[in-house]
N, C-alpha and C positions, 0 to 999 in steps of 0.2 A: 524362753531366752537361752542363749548358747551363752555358758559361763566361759569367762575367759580365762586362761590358763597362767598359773601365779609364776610370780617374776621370781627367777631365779637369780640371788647374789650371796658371791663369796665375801665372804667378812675376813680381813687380813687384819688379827687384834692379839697383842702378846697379853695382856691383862685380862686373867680367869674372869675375874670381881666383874670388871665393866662389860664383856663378853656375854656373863650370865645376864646382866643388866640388859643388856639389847637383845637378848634372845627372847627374856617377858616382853616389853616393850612390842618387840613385831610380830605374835605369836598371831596371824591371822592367815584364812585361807589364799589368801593373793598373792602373798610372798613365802618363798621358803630361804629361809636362810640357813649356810654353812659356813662355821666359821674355821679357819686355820690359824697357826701363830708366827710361819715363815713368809716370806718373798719363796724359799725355796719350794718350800709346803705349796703355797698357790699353783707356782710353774707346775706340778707333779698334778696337783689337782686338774688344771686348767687341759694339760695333756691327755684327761680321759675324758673329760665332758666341757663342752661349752656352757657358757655362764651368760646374764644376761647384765648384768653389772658386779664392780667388784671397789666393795667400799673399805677403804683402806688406811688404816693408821697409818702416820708418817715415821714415827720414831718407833721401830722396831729395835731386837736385839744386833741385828747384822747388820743394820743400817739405820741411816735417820733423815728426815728432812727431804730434801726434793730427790736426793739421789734413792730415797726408797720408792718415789712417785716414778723415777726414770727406769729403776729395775721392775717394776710392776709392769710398765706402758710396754716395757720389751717384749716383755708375757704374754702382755693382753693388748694387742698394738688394735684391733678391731672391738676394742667390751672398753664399755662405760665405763668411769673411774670416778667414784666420788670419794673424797679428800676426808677422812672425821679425823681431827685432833682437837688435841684439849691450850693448843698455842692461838690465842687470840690476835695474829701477825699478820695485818692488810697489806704490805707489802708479800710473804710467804703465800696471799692467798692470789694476789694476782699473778706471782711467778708462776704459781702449781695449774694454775689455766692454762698460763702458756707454754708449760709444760706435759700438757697433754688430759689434764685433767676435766672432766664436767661439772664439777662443783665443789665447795668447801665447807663445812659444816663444823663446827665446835661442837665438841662430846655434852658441853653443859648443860646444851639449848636446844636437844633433836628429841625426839618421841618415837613412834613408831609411827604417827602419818608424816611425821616432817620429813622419815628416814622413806618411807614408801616415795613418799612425792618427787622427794628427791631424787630417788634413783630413775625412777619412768621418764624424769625429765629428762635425765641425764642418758638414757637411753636413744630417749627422741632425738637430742643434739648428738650424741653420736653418731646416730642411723644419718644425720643431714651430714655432718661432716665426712662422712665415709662416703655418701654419692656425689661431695661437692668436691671432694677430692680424686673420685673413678670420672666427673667430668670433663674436672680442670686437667687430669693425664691425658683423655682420650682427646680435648681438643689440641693441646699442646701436641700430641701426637699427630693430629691432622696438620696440625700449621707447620710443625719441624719435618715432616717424612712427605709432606704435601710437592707437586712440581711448582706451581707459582708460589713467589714470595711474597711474603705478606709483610709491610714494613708500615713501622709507626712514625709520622713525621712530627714536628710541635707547629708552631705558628708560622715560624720563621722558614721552614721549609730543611730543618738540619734533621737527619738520621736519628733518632732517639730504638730505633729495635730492628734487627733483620732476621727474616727463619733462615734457617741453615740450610735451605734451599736457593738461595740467593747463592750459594759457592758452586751451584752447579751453572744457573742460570747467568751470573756475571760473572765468574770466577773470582770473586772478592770473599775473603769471611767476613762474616757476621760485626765482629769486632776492627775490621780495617774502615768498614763505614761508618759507622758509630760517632757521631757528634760533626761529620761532615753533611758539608750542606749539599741537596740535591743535583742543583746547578752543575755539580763539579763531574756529574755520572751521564750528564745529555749533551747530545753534540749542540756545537754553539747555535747552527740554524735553527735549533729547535725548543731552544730556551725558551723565549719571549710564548711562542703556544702553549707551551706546559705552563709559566709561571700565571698565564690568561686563565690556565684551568682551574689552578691550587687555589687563586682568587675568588673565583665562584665557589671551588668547595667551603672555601672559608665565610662567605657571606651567605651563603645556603646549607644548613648542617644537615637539613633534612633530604639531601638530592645527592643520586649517586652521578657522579663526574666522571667522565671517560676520555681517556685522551690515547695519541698515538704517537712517537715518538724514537729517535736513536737514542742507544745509550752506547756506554762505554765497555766493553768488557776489558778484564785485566789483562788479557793476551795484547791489547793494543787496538784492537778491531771495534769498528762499528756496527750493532746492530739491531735489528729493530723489535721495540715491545711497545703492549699495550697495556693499559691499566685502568684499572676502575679505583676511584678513591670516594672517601666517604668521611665527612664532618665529624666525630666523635671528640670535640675536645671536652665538653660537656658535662662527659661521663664519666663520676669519679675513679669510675674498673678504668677505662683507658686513656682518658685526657691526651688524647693524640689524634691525628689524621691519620686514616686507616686505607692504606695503598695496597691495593692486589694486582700485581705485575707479575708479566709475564713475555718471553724469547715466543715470539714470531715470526722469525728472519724468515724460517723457511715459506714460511704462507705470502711474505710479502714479496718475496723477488718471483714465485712463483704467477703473485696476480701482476709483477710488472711486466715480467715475463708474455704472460698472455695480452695484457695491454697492447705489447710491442708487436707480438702477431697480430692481432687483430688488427694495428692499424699497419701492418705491412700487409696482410688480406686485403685490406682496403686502396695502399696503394695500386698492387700489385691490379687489383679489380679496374681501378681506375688508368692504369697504364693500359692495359687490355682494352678497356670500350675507347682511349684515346686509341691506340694504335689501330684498330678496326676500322675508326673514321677516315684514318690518314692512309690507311693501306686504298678504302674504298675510293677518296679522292685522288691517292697517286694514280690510280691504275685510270681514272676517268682524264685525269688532267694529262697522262702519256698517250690517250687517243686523239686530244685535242697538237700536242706534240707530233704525233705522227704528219698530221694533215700540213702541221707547218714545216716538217723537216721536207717532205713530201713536194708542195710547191713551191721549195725557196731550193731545190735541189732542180726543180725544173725551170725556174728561171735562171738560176747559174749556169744551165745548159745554155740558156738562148743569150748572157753575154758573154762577148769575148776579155779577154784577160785586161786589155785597153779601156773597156766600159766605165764609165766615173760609176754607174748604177748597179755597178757587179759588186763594187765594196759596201756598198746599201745591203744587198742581199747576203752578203757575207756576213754582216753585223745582224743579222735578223737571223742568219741560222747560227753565231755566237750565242746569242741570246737562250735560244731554245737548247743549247747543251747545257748551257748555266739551269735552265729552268729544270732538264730531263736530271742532272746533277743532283737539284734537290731532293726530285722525283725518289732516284735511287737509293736516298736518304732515307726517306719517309717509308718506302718500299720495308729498308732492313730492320727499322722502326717497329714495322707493324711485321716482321718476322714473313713478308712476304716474296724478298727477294729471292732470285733460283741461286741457287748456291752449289760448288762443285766441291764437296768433302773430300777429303784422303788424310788416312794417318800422318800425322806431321809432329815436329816438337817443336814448340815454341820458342825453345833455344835459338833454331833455325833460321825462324822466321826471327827473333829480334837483330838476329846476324846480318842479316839480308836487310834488313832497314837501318843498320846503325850509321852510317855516312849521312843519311837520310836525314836521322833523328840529330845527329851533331848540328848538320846545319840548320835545320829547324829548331834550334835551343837559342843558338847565338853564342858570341865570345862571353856574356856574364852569364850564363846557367853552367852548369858542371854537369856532364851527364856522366854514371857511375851504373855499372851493369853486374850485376851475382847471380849467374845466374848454375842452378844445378845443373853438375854432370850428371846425375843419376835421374832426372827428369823425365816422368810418364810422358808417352808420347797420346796425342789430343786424335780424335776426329773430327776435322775441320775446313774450311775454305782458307787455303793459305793467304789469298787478296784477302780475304773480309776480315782474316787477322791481322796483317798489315795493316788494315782501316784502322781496328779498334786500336792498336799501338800509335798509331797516326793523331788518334782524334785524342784520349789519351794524354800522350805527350804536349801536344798541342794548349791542354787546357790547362796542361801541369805551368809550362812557360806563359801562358798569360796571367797567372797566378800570381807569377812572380816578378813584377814590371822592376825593382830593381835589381833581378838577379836574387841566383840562391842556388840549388843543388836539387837534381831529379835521380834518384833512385828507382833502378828498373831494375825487381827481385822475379827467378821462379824459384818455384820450390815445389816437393809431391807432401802431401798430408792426406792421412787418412784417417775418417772421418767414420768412428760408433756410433751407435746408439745412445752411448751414457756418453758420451765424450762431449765437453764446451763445444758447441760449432757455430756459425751466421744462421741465423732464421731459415728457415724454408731449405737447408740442404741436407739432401740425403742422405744416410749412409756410404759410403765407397772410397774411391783412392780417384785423388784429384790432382792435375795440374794448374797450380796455381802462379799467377802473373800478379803482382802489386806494382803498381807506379808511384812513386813516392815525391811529392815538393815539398818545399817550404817555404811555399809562399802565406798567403793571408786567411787561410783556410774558408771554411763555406760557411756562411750564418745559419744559426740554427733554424730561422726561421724562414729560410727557402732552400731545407737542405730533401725533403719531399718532394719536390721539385725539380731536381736537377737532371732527373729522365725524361721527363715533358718534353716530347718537341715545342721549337719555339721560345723555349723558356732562359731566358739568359739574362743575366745581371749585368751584362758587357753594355759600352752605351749604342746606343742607334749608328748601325753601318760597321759595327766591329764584328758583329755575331749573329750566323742566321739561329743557334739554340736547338740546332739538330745532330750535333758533334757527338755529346754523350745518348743521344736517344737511339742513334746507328748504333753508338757502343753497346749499348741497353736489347736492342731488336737484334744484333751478331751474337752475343752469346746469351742466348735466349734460345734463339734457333739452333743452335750447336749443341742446346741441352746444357749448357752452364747457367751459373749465376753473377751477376756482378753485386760489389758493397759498397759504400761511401764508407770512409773513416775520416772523422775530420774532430779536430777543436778551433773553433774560432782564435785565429792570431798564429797557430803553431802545427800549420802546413796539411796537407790532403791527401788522403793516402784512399787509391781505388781499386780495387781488387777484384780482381776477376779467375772463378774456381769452372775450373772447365771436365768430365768425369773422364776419366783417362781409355781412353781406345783398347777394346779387346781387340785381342792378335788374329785374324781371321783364320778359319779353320777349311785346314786341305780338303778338297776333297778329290776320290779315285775317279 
């Protein structure tokens, strides 16, 4: 058997007499005791060797009573403390616990195993206090220096604890939320889900709850976290609901972000195999055109200007320029119209249409033009920009059946890497064209739509639905892009970023 090594305690006792009396009393191989007659005596002792408890009279010369337990605990803030006096005081004895003590013993009634047992115990409870105190630091350390905040809610759903990581993650302290209720930190849309969740925590203790959510930050701003919470009201340590939140904004506009690619991938996908179809059918339906321009040109040869049957034929090759009209429509649509580019500014061209565009508005529209002097010049078909300014305009005044105001802005922007921009555009320096009404704007729910040939909300015989899909198929081919901006009710704004023309380079 390996002997186990005796417990070392200092005995803190002014009284020779009673001193010598406990020194017979524990004369055995397990313990070794040393006794001293100061507080000061101990500290001096304590500073050359560690002790494994330190059993201490209260009323010394320099002190008495729990203040000699307090300058002792200073000493010996890690060692055993057991209490001996000869003061019979059950209140004295429960203050000296909660003053750092492990036990209390009266002089009159110990021996030398009462005084062994005592100490080992009083050892044992100290060793558990000391790791119950290095765990309660280390997790308070994880929850206060941690990024998510960990917050205690009560039944009712009111703040009862916040870590002080909460002032990074909502700019609030700890103490400004404190007895407010949650409600007051989520945006209102998002109330009624959270309170659905807190529900289930509270009828389920045993099930971790997750939810997702806006909150408030102190700056004024909205943003978005998620949390896990969990039932504990239960549990004497916590009697609260146990919320672990946390700032996710970034992840969230980042998956809305992709969202919105993807499903412009998809439009973009599907504008493609539409205009494929319609490039393939213009160009079959302008053979069938040719044969009819063809014999209704060779019949107006064979009548004379007199003919009742010459106006027959005249209406029949009306028809087919209306028809070939479309054609050229669906052509620019499907990016397959021939187009004759040249450096041009935009400027220019809104110049060259604005008599145009006045009468086309009518007396109740306003038309209102800003446009930059310092304006990149485009590579482009001057007609085919005049189209898209046409169709455009066009769609801006039927927006507006009782009148309102069209804003035609350009402007040059250029356009980083890191820099906010529209989906799908490059890098570079753009001239950009906005058309601005205010008329009823476009519903959300045919706003994917509105480059569709054919597609129009107009009623039957006001709109062939290929106005914006020419505008769609012109700067498309010209290597731009166009956007919808709209809110239902509060007007339409269509922007078209076109990439600004290098300056051709001489050569000898």
């Amino acid at each position: 058997m390996i002997a186990m090594a005796a417990l070392r305690v200092l005995f803190v006792e002014d009284d020779d007499a009673y001193a010598r009396l406990i020194a017979r009393e524990v004369q055995r191989p397990d313990l070794r005791l040393e006794r001293v007659a100061t507080v000061k005596a101990a500290r001096e002792r304590l500073q050359q060797e560690a002790v494994d408890a330190v059993l201490l009279d209260l009323n010394l010369p320099e002190t008495s009573g729990l203040a000699t337990l307090e300058a002792m605990h200073a000493v010996a803030t890690n060692t055993a403390i057991v209490v001996l006096t000869s003061t019979a005081d059950e209140q004295m004895a429960v203050l000296a616990m909660q003053h750092g003590a492990q036990d209390y013993l009266l002089k009159h009634e110990v021996d030398g195993s009462t005084i062994l047992r005592a100490v080992r115990h009083a050892r044992e409870r100290a060793a558990y206090q000391r790791a119950l105190r290095h765990s309660e630091a280390r997790f308070r350390a994880l929850v206060e220096h941690g990024y998510d905040v960990i917050t205690l809610l009560d039944a009712a759903g009111h703040v009862l604890f916040d870590s002080r990581s909460v002032l990074q993650v909502m700019g609030f302290a700890p103490e400004e939320r404190h007895g407010r209720l949650m409600d007051q930190f989520l945006h209102p849309d998002d109330v009624a889900t959270v309170r659905e969740q807190f529900a289930r925590c509270l009828a389920h203790p045993d099930e971790v709850v997750r939810a997702e959510y806006r909150f408030l930050h102190k700056d004024g701003s909205w943003r978005w976290g998620e949390a896990v919470g969990v039932n504990r009201l239960s549990d004497p340590a916590v009697q609260a609901i146990v919320v672990n939140h946390r700032d996710v904004t970034q992840r969230k506009l980042a998956e809305l972000a992709l969202g919105r690619s993807e499903e412009q991938l998809r439009q973009a996908q599907k504008l493609e195999a539409v205009g494929r179809l319609a490039g393939g059918i213009a160009h079959d339906f302008n053979n069938v055109l040719t044969a009819i321009f063809g014999y209704a040109d060779l019949l107006l040869d064979q009548f004379t200007e007199g003919d009742p049957r010459r106006r027959d034929v005249e209406e029949i090759r009306h028809s087919a320029e209306r028809a070939a009209s479309l054609t050229r429509q669906l052509l620019a649509f499907s990016r397959k119209q021939v187009m004759q580019p040249r450096i041009v500014s935009l400027n220019d061209v809104i110049r060259s249409v604005e008599r145009l565009l006045k009468r086309l508005m009518g007396e109740d529209i306003q038309l209102v033009l800003e446009l930059d002097a310092d304006l990149v010049p485009v590579l482009a078909d001057p007609g085919q920009l005049e189209q898209v300014l046409m169709n455009l305009a066009a769609n801006a005044r039927d927006a507006m059946p009782e009148g309102g105001r069209v804003l035609i802005r350009t402007s040059t922007r250029h356009v980083v890497a890191a820099s906010p921009a529209p989906p799908d555009l490059q890098p570079g320096t753009y001239a950009v064209l906005t058309v601005t009404d205010t008329g009823v704007g476009v519903p959300s729910s045919v706003r994917d739509r509105v480059f569709e040939p054919f597609f129009t909300t107009k009623e039957v015989g006001k709109g062939t639905g290929l106005g914006l899909s020419t505008v769609y198929g012109i700067v498309t081919q010209s290597g731009g892009k166009v956007y919808l901006e709209t809110d239902e009710g509060q007007g339409t704004t269509f922007a078209v970023y076109l990439p600004r023309a290098l300056a051709p380079t001489s050569s000898l």
